[in-house]
NUVO-891113 format. One record per residue (C-alpha): z, y, x negated. Coordinates in Angstrom, 1 decimal, m for minus. Example, Ala and Ser with C-alpha at 12.3 -4.5 7.8 and 13.67 -1.06 7.14 Angstrom:
// residues 2
     c3     c2     c1
    7.8   m4.5  m12.3
    7.1   m1.1  m13.7
// end
This chain:
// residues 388
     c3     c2     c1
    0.0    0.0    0.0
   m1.1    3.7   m1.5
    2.7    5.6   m1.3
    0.9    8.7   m0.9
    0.1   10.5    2.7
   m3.1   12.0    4.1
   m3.4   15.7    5.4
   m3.2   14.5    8.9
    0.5   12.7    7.8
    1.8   15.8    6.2
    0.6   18.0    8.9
    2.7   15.7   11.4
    5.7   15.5    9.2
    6.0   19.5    9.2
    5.4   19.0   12.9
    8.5   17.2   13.2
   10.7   19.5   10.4
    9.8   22.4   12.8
   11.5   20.5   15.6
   14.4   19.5   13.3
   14.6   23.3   12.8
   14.9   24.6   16.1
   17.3   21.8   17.2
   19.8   21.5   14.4
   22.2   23.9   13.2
   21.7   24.9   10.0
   24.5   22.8    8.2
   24.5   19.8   10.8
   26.1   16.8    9.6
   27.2   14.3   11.4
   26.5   10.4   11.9
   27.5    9.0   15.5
   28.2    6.3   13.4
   31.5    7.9   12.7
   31.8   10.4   15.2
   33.7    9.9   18.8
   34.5   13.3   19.7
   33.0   14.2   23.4
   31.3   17.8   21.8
   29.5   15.5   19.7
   28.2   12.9   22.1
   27.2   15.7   24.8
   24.8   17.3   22.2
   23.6   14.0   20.5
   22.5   13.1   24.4
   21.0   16.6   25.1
   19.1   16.2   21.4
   17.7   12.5   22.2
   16.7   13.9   25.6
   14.3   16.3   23.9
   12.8   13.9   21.9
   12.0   11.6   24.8
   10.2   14.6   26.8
    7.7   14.7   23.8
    7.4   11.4   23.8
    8.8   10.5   20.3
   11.1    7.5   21.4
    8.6    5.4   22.5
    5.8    6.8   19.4
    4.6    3.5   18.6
    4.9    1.6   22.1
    1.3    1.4   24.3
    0.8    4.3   26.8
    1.5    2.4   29.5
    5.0    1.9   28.7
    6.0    5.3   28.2
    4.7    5.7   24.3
    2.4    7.3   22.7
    0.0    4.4   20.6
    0.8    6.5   17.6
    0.7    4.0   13.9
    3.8    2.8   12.2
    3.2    5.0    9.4
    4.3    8.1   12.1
    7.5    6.2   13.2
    8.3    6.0    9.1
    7.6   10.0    9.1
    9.6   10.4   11.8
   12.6    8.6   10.6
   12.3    9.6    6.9
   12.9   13.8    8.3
   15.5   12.4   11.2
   17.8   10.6    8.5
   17.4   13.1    6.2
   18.8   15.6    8.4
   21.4   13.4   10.2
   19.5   14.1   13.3
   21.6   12.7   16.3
   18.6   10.4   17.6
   21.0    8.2   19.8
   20.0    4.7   21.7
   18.7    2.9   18.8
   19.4   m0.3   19.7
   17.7    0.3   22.8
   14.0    1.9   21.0
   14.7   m0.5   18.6
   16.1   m3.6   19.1
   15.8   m4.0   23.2
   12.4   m2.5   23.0
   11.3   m4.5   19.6
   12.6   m8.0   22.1
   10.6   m7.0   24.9
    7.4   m5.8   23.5
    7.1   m9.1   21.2
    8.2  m11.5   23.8
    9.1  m10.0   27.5
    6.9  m10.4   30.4
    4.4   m7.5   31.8
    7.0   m7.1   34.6
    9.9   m6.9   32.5
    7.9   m4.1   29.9
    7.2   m2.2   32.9
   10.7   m2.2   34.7
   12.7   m1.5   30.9
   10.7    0.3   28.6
   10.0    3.3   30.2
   13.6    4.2   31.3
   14.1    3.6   27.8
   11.6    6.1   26.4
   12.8    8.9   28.8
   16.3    8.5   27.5
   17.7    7.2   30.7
   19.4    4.3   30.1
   21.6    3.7   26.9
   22.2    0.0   25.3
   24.7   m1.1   23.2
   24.1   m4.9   21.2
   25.7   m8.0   22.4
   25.4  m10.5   19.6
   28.1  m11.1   17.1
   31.3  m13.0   18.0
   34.7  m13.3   16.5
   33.3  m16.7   15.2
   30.0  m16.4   15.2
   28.5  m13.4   12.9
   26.3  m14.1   10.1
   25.8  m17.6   12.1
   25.0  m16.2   15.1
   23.3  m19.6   16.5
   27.1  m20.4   16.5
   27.8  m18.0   20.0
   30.1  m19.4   22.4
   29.7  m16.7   25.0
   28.4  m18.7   27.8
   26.1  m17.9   30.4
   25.8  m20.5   33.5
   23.3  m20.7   37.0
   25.3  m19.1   39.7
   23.1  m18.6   42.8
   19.9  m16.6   42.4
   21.9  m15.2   39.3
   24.1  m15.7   36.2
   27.7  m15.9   35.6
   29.0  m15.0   31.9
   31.9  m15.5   30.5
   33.1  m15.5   26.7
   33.3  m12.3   23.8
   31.7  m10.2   21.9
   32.7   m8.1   19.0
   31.8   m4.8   16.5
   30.2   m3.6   19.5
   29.1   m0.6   18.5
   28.6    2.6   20.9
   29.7    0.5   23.6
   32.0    2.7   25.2
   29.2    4.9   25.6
   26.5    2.8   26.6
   25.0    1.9   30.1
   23.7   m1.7   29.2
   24.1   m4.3   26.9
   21.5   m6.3   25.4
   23.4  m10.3   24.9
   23.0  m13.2   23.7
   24.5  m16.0   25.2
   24.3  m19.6   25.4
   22.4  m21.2   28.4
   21.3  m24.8   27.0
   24.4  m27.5   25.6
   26.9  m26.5   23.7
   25.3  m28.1   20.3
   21.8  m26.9   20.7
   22.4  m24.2   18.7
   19.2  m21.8   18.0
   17.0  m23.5   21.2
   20.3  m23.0   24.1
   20.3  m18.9   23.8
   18.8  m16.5   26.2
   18.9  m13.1   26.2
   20.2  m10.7   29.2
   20.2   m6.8   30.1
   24.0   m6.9   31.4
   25.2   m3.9   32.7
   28.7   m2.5   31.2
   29.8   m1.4   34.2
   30.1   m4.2   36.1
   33.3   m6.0   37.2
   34.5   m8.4   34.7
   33.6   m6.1   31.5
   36.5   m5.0   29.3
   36.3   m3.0   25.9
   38.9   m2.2   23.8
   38.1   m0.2   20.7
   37.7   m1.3   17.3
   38.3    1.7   14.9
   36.4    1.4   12.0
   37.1    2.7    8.1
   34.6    5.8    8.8
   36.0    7.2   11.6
   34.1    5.8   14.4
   34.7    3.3   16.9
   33.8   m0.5   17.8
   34.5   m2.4   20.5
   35.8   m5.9   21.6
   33.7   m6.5   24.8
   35.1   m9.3   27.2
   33.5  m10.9   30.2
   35.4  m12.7   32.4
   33.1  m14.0   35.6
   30.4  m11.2   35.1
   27.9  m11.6   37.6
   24.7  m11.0   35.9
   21.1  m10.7   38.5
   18.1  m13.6   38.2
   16.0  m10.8   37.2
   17.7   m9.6   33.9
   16.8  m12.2   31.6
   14.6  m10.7   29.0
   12.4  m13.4   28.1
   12.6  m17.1   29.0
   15.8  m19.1   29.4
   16.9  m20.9   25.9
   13.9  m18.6   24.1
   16.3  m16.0   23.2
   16.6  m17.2   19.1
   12.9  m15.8   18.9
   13.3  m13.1   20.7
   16.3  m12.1   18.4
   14.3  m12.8   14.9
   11.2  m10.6   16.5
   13.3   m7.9   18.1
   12.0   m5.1   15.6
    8.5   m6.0   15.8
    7.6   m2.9   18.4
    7.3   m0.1   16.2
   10.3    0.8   14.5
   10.4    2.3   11.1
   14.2    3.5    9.4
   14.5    4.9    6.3
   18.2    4.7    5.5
   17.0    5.7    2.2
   17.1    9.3    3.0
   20.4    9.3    3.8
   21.0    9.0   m0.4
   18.7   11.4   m1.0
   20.6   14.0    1.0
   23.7   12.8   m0.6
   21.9   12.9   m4.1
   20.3   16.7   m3.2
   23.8   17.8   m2.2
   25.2   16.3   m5.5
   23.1   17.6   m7.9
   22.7   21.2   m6.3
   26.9   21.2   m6.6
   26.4   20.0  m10.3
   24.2   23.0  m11.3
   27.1   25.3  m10.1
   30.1   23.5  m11.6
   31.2   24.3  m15.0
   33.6   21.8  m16.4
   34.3   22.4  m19.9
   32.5   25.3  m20.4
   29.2   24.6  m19.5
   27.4   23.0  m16.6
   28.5   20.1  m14.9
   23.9   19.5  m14.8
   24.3   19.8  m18.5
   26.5   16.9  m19.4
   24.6   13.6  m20.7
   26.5   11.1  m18.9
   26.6   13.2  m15.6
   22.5   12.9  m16.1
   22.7    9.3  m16.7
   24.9    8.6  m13.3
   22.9   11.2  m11.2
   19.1    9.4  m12.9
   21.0    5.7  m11.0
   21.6    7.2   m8.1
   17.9    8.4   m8.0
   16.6    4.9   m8.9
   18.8    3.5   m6.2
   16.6    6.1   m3.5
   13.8    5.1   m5.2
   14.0    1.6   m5.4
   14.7    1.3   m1.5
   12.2    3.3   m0.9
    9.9    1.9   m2.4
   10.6   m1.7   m0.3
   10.4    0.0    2.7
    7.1    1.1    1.9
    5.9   m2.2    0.4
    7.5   m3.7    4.1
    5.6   m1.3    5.8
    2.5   m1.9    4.1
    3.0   m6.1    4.9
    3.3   m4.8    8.3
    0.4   m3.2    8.4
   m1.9   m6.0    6.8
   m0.4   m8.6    9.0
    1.4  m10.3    5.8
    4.1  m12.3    5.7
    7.3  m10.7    4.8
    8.4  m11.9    0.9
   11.5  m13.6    1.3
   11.7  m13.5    4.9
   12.5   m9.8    4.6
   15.8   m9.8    2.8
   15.1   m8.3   m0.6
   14.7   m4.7    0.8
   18.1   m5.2    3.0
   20.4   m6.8   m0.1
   18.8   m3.7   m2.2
   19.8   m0.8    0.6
   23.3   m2.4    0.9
   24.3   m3.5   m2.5
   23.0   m0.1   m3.4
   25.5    1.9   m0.2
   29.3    1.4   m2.4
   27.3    2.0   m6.2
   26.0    4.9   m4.7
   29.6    6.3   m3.8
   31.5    4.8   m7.0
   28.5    6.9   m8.9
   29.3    9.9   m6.8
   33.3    9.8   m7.3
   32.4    9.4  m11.0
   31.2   12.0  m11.4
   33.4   14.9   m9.2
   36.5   12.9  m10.6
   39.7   12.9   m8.4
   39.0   16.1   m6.2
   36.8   13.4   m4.4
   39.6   12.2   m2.9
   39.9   15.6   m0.5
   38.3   15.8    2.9
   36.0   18.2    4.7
   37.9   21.1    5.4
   40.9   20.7    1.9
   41.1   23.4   m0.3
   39.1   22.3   m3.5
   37.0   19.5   m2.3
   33.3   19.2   m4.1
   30.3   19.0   m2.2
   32.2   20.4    1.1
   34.0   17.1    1.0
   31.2   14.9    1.1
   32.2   12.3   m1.4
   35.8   11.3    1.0
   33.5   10.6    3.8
   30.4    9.1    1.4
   32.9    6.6   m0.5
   34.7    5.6    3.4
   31.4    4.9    5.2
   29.9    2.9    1.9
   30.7   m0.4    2.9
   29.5   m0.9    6.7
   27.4   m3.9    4.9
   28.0   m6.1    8.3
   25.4   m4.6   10.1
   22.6   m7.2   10.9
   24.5   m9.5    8.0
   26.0   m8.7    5.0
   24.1   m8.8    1.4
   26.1  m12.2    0.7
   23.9  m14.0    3.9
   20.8  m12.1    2.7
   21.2  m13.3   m0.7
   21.7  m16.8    0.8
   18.1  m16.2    2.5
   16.6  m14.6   m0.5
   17.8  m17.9   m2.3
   16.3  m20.4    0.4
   13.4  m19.2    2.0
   12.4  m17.1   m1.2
   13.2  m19.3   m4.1
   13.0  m22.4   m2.1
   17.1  m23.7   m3.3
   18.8  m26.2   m1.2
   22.0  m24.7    1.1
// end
């Protein structure tokens, strides 16, 4: 893949800086990752709206389901400029992994009736997947969902479910077929968050923002919101981000890196430039291969993507690389502002406006679609072909 973009790319990636622009204050950052407060939340919801009336949810997605048949390559754009600037694009489990799920393997009906109220912003989902015993072996779920009338009846838990308190719908897996059939027994289901039988209780995290233990005890679920076909969910799950979605969590180190090195050019620590010293240089020129390295994946992904090719080892290399790379990148950064990294946003003293504190906390949320220990474990079976 050429890593360079034509006039038509950078005209559309200024489009979408001019947006940034208008929407953003000036010095917004914030992750809804690790934010819960309600100001928060009301503006991340009013932002996402404005992206859905021009259409940018749904970019990739055919016209007929509320998208805009633009290529990947935009969607990359897009995400590269929205990370960067911490833009509060909320609901990405439902552009991403709901609408991935349905547009690889959902019905005509079921495209119609979800993806559009998805690309409006109307309906939020939260992810239904990973179980107090069942995480990295997710074909391990317990949470059972059994024939009751026209309907389903689940009962069982899930856990880290993130932006559940705030979401509308949950996207779950749970186990339809017998109890050891593992991968083929698992069906997918929209299940709605408010119905009776749903319970969350929080699950604060080391960031600052919150997960949630979801319980369902007898939730009635409708015939009509399975998502695919009964005891197909497995595929469904290892497909989910085929639809169009492009992240660059890259970009959120290059910010980090740009705000690090602007602070070392006005530092002076023993006389002269913190920019100046040799091993400052040396940690800062890691921290940029770190960027560059997972950048550079993403690209090469992208580029398989593109051609139809078969991702090298099953996709893992790019995801141990962007995680591994997540706590170096804050030991590098408290390294190099020494112990005044230890103050917050807002203490007398703290470098970078307090950056690093928050940096070094948020650095290992590694569980996130499985840790770098499972991917290794792929890279080391499907990529170099070792026995389990």
């Amino acid at each position: 893949m050429d890593p360079r973009f034509t006039p038509a790319q950078d005209e559309w990636r200024a489009e979408v800086r001019a947006f940034l622009d208008a929407e953003l204050p000036a010095r917004w950052e914030r992750n809804s990752e690790f934010y819960e407060d309600e100001e928060f939340w009301k503006f991340a919801f009013a932002f996402t709206r404005k992206v859905s009336e021009r259409g940018w949810v749904g970019l990739t997605w055919p016209t007929e389901y509320g998208g805009l048949a633009r290529p990947v390559i935009d969607r990359l754009i897009m995400a590269e400029e929205f990370t960067y600037r911490d833009a509060p694009l909320v609901n990405s489990l439902g552009w991403g992994l709901a609408a991935g799920a349905l547009l690889a393997g959902g019905t005509e009906e079921q495209k119609l009736r979800f993806l559009p109220p998805i690309a409006r912003s109307e309906v939020f989902w939260a992810e239904g997947f990973t179980e107090p015993g069942a995480g990295s072996d997710l074909a391990s779920l317990t949470t059972r969902a059994e024939r009751h009338g026209d309907g389903w009846l689940v009962n069982g838990q899930k856990t880290f479910t993130t932006w559940g308190s705030h979401a509308d719908v949950m996207f779950l897996a749970a186990r339809t077929g017998p109890v050891g059939s593992r991968h083929r027994g698992i069906s997918i289901f929209c299940l709605d968050l408010r119905a009776a039988g749903v319970t969350l209780t929080p699950l604060y995290n080391l960031g600052g923002g919150r997960q949630n233990h979801t319980f369902f005890d007898n939730v009635e679920v409708p015939g009509d919101a399975l998502i695919g076909e009964v005891d197909q969910g497995w595929n469904l799950i290892m497909n989910a981000f085929y639809g169009g979605s492009a992240y660059a969590p890259y970009m959120e180190h290059q910010r980090m890196l740009d705000k690090l090195v602007a602070w070392c050019r006005t530092t002076i620590r023993h006389g002269r430039p913190l920019i100046d010293d040799p091993i400052t240089r040396d940690r800062l020129a890691e921290m940029a291969l770190i960027v560059e390295a997972d950048r550079l994946l993403t690209y090469r992904s992208l580029g398989d993507m593109r051609a139809g090719r078969q991702q090298p080892y099953a996709g893992a290399l790019g995801v141990v690389v962007q995680k591994e790379g997540m706590p170096r990148f804050a030991e590098l950064t408290n390294l190099i502002v020494g112990p005044l990294g230890q103050l917050s946003e807002g203490a007398p003293f703290a470098p970078v406006d307090g950056g690093p504190e928050a940096w070094y906390r948020q650095a290992f949320r590694n569980h996130a679609g499985g840790t770098s220990q499972v991917k290794r474990m792929v890279l080391a079976t499907r990529g170099l072909g070792l026995p389990r």
